[in-house]
C-alpha positions as CSV (number, residue, x, y, z in Angstrom):
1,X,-59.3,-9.7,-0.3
2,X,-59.7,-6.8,-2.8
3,X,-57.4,-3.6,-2.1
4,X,-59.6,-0.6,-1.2
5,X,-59.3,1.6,-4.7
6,X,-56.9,4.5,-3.8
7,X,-58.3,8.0,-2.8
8,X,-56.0,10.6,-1.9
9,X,-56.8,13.2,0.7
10,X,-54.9,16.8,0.2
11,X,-54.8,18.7,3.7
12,X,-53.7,22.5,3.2
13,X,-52.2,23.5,6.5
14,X,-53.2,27.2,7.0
15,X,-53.0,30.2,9.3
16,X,-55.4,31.6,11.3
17,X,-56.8,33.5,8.9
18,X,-56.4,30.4,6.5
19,X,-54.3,32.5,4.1
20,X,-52.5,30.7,1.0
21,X,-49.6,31.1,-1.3
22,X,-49.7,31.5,-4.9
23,X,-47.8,28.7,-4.7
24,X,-50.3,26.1,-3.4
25,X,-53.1,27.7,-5.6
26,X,-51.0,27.1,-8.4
27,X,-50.0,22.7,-7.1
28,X,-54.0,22.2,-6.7
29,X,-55.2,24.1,-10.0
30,X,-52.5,21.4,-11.6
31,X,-53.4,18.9,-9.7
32,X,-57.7,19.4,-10.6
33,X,-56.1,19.5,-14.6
34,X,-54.1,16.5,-13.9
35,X,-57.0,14.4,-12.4
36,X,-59.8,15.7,-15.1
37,X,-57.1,14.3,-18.2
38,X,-56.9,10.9,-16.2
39,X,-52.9,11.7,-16.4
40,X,-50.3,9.3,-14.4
41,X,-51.4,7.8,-10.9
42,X,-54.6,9.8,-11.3
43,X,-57.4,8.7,-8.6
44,X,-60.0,10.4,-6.8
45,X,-59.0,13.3,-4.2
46,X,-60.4,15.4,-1.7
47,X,-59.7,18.7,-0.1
48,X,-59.9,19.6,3.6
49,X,-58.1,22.9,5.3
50,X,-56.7,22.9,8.8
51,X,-54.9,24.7,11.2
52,X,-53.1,22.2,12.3
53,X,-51.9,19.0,11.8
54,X,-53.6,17.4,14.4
55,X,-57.2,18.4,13.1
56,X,-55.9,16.9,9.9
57,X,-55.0,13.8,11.3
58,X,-58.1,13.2,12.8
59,X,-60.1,14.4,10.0
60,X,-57.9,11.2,8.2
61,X,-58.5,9.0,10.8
62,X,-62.4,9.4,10.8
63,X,-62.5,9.0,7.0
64,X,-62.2,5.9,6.0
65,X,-62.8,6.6,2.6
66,X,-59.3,8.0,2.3
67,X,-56.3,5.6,1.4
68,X,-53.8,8.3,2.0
69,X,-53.2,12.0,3.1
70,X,-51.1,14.5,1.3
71,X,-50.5,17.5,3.9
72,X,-49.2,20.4,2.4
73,X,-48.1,23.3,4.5
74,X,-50.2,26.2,2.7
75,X,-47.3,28.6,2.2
76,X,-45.6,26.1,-0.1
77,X,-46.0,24.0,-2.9
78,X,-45.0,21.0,-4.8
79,X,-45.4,18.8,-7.4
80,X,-48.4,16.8,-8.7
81,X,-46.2,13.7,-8.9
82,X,-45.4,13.4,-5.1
83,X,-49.3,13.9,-4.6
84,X,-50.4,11.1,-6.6
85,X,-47.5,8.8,-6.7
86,X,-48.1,5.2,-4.6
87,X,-45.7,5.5,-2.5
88,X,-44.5,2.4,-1.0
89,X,-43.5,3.5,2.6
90,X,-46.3,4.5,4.9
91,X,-44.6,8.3,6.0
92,X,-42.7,9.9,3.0
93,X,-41.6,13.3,3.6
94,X,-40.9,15.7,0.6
95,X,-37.3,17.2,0.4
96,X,-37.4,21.2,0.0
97,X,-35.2,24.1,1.0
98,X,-35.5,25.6,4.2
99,X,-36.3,29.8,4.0
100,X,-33.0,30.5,5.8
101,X,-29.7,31.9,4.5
102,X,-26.9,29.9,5.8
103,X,-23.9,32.4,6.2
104,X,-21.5,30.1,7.5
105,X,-22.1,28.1,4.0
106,X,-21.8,31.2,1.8
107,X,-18.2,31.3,3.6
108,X,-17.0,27.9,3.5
109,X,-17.9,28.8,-0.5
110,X,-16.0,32.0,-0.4
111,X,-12.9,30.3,1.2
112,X,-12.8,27.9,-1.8
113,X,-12.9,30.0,-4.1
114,X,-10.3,31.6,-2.5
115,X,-7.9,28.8,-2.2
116,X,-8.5,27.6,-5.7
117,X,-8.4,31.2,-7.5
118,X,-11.9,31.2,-8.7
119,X,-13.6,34.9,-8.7
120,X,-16.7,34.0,-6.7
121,X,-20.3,33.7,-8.7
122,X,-23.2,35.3,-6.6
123,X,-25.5,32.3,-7.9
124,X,-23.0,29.8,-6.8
125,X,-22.9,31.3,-3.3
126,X,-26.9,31.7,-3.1
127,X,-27.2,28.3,-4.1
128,X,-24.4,27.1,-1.7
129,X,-25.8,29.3,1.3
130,X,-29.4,26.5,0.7
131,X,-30.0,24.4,3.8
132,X,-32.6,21.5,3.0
133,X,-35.3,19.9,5.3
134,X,-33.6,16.7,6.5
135,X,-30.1,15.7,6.9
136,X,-28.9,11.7,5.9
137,X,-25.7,9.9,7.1
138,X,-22.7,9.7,4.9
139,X,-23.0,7.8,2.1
140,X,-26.7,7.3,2.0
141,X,-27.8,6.7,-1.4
142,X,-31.3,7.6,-3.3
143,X,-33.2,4.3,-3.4
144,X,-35.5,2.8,-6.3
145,X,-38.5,5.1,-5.6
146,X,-36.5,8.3,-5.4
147,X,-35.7,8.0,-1.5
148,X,-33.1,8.6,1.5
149,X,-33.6,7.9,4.7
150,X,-33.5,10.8,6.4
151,X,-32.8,11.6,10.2
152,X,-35.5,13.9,12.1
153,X,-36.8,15.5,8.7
154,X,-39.0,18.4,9.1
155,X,-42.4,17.5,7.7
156,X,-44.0,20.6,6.3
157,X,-45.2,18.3,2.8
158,X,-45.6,15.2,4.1
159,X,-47.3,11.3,2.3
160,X,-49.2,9.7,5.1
161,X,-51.1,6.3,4.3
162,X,-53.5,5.4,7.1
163,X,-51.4,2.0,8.1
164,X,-49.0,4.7,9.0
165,X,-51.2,7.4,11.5
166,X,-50.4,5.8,14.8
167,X,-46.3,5.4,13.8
168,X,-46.5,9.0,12.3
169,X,-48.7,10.9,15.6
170,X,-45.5,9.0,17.8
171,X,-42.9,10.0,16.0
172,X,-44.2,13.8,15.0
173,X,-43.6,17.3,16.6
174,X,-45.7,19.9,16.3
175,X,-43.5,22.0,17.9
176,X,-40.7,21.9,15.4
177,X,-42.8,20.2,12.9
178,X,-40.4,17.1,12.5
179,X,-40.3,13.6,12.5
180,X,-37.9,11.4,14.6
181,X,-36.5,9.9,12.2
182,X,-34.9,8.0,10.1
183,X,-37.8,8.5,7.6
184,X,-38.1,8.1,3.7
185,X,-37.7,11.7,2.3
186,X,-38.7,11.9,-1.8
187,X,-35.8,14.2,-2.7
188,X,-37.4,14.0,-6.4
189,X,-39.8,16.2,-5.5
190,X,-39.7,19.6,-7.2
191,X,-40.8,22.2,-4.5
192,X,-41.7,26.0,-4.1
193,X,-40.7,27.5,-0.7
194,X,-40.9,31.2,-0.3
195,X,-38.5,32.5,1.6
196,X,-35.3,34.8,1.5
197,X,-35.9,33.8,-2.1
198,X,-37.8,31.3,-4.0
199,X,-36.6,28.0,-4.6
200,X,-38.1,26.2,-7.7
201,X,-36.9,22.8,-8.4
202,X,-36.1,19.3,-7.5
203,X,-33.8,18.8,-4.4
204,X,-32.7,15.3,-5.5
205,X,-30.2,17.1,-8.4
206,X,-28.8,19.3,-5.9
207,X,-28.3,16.5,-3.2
208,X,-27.0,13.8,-6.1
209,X,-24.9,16.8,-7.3
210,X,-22.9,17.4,-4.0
């Protein structure tokens, strides 16, 4: 049996006034240049906009066409890579920084410096106040396609194939916008989330660094 050729669909996630960051605008404008010079993992795509991810999963579900559904929460963006790669796993959440300031982080930072002598560096502390979107146990490593598995990740980007709808509607919140995990999260996925301040970059260095 021939495998169905691989069509993509990309779901923005918007408000109710289906508003959207420069920072999407900017991941589909790539993504249309990426597809029209046949780059890496190019296939066909198509663009839908809902308000939530419910509407988007059904929209998937009734479209057989699709092999797969990127949905992208519109206030954010990422990279063309975690669109288009084949991911193996049927739910792969990208890894990007929450838009909170964690205080009791920027402490624990300060009190190192303290007890090591170091004068503080206010990019050291911003970067050490960053909480991410999933958590893993100790001693998880990154696997072959870029992975951890992650407990209860929240899913604002999130790789959905269609073997995986039924698994991923069971598993999801919409409430807190999570999956009960443990799920594959692509920490080499380089991310834009507005928030206190923009993050721009890929999580997995951050996460291999600490």
């Amino acid at each position: 049996m021939t495998a169905q050729p691989r069509n993509v669909l990309i779901v923005g996630i918007v408000n109710e006034i289906y508003e959207c960051s420069i920072s999407f605008t900017t991941t589909i404008v790539r993504l249309q240049q990426r597809i029209a010079s046949h780059g890496e993992h190019a296939c066909p795509v198509g663009f839908e906009f809902f308000q939530t991810p419910q509407a988007a999963i059904e929209h998937f579900r009734e479209n057989t066409k699709y092999t797969r559904m990127v949905m992208i929460d519109s206030s954010m963006g990422c990279d063309i890579e975690y669109i288009l790669r084949p991911h193996v796993a049927d739910i792969v959440v990208a890894a990007y920084p929450m838009r909170t300031v964690s205080f009791d982080r920027v402490q624990a930072y300060l009190e190192r410096c303290r007890e090591q002598g170091k004068e503080p560096v206010p990019s050291e502390a911003q970067t050490a106040s960053i909480t991410y979107n999933f958590t893993t146990e100790a001693g998880s490593g990154v696997d072959a396609d870029g992975c951890v598995m992650a407990n209860d990740p929240q899913a604002r980007i999130v790789s959905l194939s269609r073997a995986g709808i039924d698994r991923f509607e069971e598993l999801f919140d919409p409430k807190t916008c999570t999956v009960r995990g443990p799920v594959p999260v692509d920490v080499r996925t380089k991310t834009v989330n507005s928030g206190p301040y923009d993050f721009t970059g890929t999580v997995g260095t951050r996460f291999v660094a600490s």
